[in-house]
N, C-alpha and C positions, 0 to 999 in steps of 0.2 A: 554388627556394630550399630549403635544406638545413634540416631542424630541429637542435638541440643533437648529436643521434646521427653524422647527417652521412647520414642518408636524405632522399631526395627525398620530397616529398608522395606521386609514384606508387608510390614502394615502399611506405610508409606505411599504403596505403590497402588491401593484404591483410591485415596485422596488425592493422587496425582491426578491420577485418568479420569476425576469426577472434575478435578479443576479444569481439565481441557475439553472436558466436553463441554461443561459449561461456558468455557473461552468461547468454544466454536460455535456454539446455538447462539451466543451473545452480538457474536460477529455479525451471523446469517442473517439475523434478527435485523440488525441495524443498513443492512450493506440495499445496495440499491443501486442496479446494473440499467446508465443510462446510457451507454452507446456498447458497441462491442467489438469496434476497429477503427480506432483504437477501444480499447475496453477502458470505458468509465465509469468509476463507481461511486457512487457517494455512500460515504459514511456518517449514519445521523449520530451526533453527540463529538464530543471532543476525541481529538486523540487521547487523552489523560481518562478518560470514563470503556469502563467496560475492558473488552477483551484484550490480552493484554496483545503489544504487538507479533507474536509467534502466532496467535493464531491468525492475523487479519494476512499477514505472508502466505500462509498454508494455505488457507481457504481463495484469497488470491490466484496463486499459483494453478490449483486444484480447479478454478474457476475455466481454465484454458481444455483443460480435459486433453490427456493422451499426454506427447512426449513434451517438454516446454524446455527451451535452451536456455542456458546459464542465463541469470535475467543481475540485474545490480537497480539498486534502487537511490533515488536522489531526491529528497526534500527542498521544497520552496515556499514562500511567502503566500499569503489568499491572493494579492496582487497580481501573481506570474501567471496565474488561471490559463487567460484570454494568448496571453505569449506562447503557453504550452500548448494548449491546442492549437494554434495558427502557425506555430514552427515545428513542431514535435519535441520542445525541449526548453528551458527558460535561460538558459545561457551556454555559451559555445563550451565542451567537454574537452579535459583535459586525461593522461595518463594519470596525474596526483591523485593519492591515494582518499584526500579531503571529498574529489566532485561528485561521486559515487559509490553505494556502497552494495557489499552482498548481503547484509543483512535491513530488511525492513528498520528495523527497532533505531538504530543508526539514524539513519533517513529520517526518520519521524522526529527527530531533534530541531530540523533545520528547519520545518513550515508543515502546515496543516494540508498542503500542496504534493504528493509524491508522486514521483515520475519512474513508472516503472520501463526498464532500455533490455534490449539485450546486448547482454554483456558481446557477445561479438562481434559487434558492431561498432560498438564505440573502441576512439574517437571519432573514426575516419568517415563513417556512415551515421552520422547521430538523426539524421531528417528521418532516416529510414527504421531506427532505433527503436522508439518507440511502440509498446505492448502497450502501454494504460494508465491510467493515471487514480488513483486513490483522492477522494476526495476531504475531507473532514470540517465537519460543521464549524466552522470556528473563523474568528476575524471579518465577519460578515459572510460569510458564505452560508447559504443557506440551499435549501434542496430545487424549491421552484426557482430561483436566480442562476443556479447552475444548470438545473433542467435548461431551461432557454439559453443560455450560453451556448450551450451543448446544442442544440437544434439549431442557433444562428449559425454555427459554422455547420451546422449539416451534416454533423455523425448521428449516426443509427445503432 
């Protein structure tokens, strides 16, 4: 069966794997690991530029190395920065299905800010929640003003 192009699935299926590697080098490329408990990273350039969001989850993810527990992800404001690292979280979690999500891509909707939890912890433990936080260049954030963010509160 032909897609809309008038390629076969087999042909299809190099162009995929070229698209996602290229996601993934684009991600590596941008990502910038400045603490790593919790793990923060900044992302140079916008959400909306480069890879798309599947690969910045994987690579994420992947970034933990070995087994990583069900994780859900929550988007916020440049604002909530200073909130999320000094609480582990920028507002009290709820069961609603709105406050976090399983999918990065989701998250990325709500702010340039994501807060990666694991998922079995919340609600009841959200202080302790907290894996990492994705950073993204945008709304004045910028990489040395996070940098120092990040070392005023004294993660490594």
């Amino acid at each position: 069966m032909a897609d809309d192009s008038g390629n076969s699935p087999s042909e299809m299926a190099p162009d995929r794997e070229a698209r996602i590697l290229d996601d993934l080098q684009d991600a590596v490329q941008r990502m910038h690991v400045l603490a790593r408990s919790p793990r923060i990273v900044l992302a140079s350039g916008t959400r909306a530029q480069g890879a798309r969001p599947m690969a910045w989850q994987a690579l994420f993810e992947r970034s933990f190395g070995g087994e990583l527990p069900p994780v859900s992800y929550r988007g916020a404001p440049a604002s909530a920065l200073t909130t999320v690292l000094a609480k582990g979280f920028d507002s009290e979690p709820t069961l609603g299905s709105g406050w976090s999500h399983p999918r990065l891509r989701d998250a990325m909707t709500m702010g340039p800010v994501i807060q990666v939890f694991r998922s079995d912890r919340l609600p009841d433990d959200v202080g302790r929640a907290l894996l990492g936080v994705i950073v993204f260049e945008e709304d004045g954030l910028q990489l040395a003003g996070v940098r120092a963010i990040v070392r005023e509160f004294g993660l490594q």
